[in-house]
Backbone as numpy.savetxt, mean C-alpha at the origin, in Angstrom:
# Nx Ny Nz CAx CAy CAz Cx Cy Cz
-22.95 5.40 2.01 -21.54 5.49 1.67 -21.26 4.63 0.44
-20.61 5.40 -0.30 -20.07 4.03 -1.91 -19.01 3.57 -1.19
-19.05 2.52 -1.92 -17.80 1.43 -1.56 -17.80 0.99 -3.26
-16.03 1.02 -3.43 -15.28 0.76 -5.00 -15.00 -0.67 -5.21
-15.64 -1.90 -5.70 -15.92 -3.08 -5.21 -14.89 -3.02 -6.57
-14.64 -3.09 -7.60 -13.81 -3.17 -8.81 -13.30 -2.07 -9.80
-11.75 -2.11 -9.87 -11.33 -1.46 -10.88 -10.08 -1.71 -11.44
-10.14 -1.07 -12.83 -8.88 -1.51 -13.63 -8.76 -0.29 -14.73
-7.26 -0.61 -14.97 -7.11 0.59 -15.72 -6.63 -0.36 -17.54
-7.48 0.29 -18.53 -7.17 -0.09 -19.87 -7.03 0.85 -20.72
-5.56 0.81 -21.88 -5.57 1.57 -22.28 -6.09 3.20 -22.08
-4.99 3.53 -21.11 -4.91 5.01 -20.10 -6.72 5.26 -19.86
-7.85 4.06 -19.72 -8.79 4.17 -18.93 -8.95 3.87 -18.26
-9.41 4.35 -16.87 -9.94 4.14 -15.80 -11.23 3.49 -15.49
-11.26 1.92 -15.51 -12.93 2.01 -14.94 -13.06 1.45 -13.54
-13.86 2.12 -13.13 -14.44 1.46 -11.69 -16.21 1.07 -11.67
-16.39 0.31 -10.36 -17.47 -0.01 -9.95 -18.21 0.31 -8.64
-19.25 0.84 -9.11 -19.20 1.90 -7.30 -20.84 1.21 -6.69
-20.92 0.66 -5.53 -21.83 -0.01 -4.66 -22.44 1.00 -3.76
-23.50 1.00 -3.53 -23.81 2.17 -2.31 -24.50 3.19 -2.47
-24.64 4.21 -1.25 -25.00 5.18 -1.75 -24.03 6.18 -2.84
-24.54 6.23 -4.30 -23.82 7.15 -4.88 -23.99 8.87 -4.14
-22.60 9.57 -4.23 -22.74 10.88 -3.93 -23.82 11.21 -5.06
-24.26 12.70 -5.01 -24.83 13.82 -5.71 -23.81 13.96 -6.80
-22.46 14.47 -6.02 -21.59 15.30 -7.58 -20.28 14.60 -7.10
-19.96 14.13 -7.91 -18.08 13.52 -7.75 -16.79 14.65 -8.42
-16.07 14.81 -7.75 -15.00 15.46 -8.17 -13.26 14.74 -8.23
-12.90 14.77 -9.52 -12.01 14.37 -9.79 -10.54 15.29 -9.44
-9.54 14.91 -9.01 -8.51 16.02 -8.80 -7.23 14.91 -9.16
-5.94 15.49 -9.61 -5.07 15.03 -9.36 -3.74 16.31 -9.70
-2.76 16.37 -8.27 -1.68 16.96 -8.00 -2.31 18.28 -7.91
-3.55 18.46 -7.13 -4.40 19.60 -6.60 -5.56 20.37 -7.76
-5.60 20.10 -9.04 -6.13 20.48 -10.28 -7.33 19.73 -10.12
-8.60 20.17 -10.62 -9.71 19.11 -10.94 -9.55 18.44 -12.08
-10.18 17.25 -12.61 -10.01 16.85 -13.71 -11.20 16.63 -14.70
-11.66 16.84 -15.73 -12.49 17.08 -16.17 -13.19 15.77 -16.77
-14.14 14.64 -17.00 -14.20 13.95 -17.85 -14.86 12.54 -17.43
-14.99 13.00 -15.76 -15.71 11.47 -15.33 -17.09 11.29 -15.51
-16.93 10.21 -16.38 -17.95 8.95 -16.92 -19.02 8.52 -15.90
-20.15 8.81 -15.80 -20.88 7.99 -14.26 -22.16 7.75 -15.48
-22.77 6.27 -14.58 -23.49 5.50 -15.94 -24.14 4.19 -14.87
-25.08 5.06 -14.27 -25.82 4.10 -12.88 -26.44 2.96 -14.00
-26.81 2.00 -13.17 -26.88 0.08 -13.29 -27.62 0.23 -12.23
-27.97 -1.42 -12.38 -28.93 -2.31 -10.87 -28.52 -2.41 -9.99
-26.79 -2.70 -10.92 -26.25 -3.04 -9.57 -25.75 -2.10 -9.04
-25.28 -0.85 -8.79 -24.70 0.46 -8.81 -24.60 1.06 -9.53
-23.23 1.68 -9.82 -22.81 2.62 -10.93 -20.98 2.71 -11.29
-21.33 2.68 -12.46 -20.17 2.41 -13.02 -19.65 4.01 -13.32
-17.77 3.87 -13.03 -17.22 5.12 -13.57 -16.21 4.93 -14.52
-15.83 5.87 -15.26 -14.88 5.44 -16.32 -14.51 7.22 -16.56
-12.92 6.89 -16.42 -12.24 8.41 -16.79 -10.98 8.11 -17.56
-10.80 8.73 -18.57 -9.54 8.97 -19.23 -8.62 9.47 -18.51
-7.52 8.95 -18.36 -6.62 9.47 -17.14 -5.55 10.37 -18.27
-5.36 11.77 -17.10 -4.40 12.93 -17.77 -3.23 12.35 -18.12
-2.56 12.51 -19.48 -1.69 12.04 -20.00 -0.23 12.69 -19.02
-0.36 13.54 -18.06 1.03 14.54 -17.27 1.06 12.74 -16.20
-0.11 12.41 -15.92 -0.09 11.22 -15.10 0.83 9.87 -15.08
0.71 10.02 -16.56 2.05 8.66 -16.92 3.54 9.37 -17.21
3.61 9.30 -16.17 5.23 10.00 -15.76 6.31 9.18 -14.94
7.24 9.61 -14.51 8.01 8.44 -13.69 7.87 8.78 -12.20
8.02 7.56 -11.19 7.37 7.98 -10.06 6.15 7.25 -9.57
5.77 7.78 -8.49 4.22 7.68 -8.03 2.74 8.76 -8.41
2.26 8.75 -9.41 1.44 9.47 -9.33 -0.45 9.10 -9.00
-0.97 9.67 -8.34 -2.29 9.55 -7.65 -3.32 10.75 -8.11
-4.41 10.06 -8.74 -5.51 10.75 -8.77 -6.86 10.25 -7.43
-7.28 11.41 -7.55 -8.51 10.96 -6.49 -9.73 11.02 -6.95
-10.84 10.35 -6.94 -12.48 10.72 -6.80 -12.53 10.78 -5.72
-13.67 12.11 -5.13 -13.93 12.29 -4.15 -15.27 12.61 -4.32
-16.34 12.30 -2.91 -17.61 13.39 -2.83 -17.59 15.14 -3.27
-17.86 15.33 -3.68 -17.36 16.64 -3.72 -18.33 17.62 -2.66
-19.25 17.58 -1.86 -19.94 17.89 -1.17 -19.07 17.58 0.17
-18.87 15.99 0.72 -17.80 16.41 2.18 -16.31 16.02 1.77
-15.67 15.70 0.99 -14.33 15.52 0.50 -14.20 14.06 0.84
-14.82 13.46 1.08 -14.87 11.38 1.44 -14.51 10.86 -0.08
-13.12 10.73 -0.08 -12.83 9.84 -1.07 -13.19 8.33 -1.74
-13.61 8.43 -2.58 -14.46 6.91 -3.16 -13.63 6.19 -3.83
-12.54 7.08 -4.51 -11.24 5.88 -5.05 -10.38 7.01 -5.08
-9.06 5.54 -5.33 -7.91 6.40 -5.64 -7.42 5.61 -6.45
-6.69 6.32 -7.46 -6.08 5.30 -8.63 -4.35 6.09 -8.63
-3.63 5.12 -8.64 -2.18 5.05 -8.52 -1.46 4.29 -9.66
-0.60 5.55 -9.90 0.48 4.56 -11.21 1.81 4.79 -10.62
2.04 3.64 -11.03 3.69 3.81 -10.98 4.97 3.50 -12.00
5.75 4.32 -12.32 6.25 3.74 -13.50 7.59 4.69 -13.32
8.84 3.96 -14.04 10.03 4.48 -14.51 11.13 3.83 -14.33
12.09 3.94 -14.02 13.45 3.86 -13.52 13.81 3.59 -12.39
13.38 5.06 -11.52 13.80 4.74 -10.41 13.37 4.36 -9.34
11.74 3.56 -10.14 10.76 2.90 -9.03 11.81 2.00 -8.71
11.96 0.78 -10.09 12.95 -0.45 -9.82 13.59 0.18 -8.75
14.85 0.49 -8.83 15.58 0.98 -7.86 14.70 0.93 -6.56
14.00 1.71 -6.18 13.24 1.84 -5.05 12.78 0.23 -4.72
12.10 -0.15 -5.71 11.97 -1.51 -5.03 12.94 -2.29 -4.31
14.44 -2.35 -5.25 15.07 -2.95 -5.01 15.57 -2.86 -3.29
15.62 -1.42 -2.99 16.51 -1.32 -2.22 15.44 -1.61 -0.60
13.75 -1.51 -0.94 13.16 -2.29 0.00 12.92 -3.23 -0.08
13.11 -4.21 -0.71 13.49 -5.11 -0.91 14.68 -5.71 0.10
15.81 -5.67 -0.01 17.36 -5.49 0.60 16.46 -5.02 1.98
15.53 -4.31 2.22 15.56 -3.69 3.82 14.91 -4.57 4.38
13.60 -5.34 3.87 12.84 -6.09 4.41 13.62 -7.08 4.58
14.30 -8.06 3.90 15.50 -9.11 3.97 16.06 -9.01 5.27
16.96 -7.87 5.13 17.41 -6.80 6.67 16.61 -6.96 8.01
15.62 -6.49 7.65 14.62 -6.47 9.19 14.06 -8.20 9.15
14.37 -9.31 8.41 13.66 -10.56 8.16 14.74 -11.19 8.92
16.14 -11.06 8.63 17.52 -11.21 9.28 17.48 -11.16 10.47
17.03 -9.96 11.05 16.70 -9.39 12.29 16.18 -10.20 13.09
15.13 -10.32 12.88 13.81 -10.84 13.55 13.70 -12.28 13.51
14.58 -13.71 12.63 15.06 -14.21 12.98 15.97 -15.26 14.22
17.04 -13.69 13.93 17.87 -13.73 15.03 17.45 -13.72 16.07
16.22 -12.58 16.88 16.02 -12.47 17.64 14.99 -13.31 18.54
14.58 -14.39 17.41 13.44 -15.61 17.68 14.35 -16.99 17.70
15.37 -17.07 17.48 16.46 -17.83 17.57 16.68 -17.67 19.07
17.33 -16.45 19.40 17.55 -16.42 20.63 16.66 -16.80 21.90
15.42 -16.52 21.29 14.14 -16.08 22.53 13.75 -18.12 22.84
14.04 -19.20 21.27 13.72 -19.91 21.58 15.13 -20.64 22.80
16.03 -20.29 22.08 17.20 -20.64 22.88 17.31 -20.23 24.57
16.65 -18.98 25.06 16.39 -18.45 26.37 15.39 -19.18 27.00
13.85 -19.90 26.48 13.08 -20.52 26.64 13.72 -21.85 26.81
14.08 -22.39 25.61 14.84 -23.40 26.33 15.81 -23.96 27.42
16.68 -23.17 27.54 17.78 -23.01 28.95 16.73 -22.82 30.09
15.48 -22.25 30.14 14.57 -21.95 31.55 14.26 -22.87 31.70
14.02 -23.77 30.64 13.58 -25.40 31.01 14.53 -26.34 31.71
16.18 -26.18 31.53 16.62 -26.54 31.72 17.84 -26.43 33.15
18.75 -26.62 33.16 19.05 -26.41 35.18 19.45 -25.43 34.78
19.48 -24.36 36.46 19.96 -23.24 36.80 21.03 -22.51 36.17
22.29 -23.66 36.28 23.50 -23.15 35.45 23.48 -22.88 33.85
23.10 -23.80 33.34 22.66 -23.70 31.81 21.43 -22.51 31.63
20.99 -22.01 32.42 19.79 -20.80 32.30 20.68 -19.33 31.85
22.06 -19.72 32.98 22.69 -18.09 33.39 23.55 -18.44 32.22
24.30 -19.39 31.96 24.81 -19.33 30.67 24.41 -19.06 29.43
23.18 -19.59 29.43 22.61 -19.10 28.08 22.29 -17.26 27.89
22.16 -16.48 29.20 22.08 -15.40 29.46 23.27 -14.44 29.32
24.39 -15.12 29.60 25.58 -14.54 29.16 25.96 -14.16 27.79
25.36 -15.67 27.01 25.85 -15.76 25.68 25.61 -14.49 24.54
26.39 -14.34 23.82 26.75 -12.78 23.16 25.34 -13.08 22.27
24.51 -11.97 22.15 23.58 -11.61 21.30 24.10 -10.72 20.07
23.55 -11.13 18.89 23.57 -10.80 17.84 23.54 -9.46 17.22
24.62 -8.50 16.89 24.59 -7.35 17.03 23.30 -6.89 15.70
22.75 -5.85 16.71 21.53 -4.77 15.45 21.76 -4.53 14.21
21.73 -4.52 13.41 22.08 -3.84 12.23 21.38 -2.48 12.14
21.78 -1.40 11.43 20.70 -0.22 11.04 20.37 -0.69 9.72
19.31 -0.34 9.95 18.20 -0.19 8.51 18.55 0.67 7.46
């Protein structure tokens, strides 16, 4: 099996570093198309790949190319860009959600120490602390 021990992308190239058994034939695809142009250039230490990535690729969004075996479809890398406008945005707003669910979870370890504590403490102070209003959910 290869295993992709290093890669980086320079100037819209792709290089990687591939450990292992190399496949026979590698096939490049991205957004279901093959891609034509991968570089393979075996070493001691493995084998090195290097592909010019399709210029439709630097677009806005998420876009993903794959190497794969091309014999059983076992993917050996995947290379991901991301770029535009309304990534920011996207970040931002998980961002704001994780905060949200961080808020959450908090609260709810606040309470659990506060319930733990009252069990330690007498009977009456147990059921009171059990009464006490819990922190309403938020939606996500």
């Amino acid at each position: 099996m290869a295993d992709l021990t290093h890669a980086r992308i320079r100037a819209g190239i792709w290089h990687g570093e591939i450990t292992g058994r190399m496949p026979e034939r590698l096939i490049v695809t991205y957004q279901g198309r093959i891609i034509e142009g991968l570089e393979i250039e075996p070493h001691e230490a493995g084998t090195s790949l290097r592909l010019l990535l399709p210029r439709e690729m630097i677009s806005e969004g998420a876009q993903t190319c794959l190497i794969a075996d091309a014999d059983t479809g076992e993917t050996i890398a995947e290379i991901s860009l991301i770029a535009g406008v309304p990534v920011a945005e996207d970040l931002r707003v998980e961002v704001a959600s994780l905060r949200a669910e961080l808020d959450l979870v908090k609260s709810v370890l606040r309470r659990l120490a506060m319930e733990a504590e009252a069990r330690g403490a007498e009977p009456a102070a147990a059921a009171e602390a059990a009464r006490a209003p819990r922190p309403a959910r938020r939606k996500i």
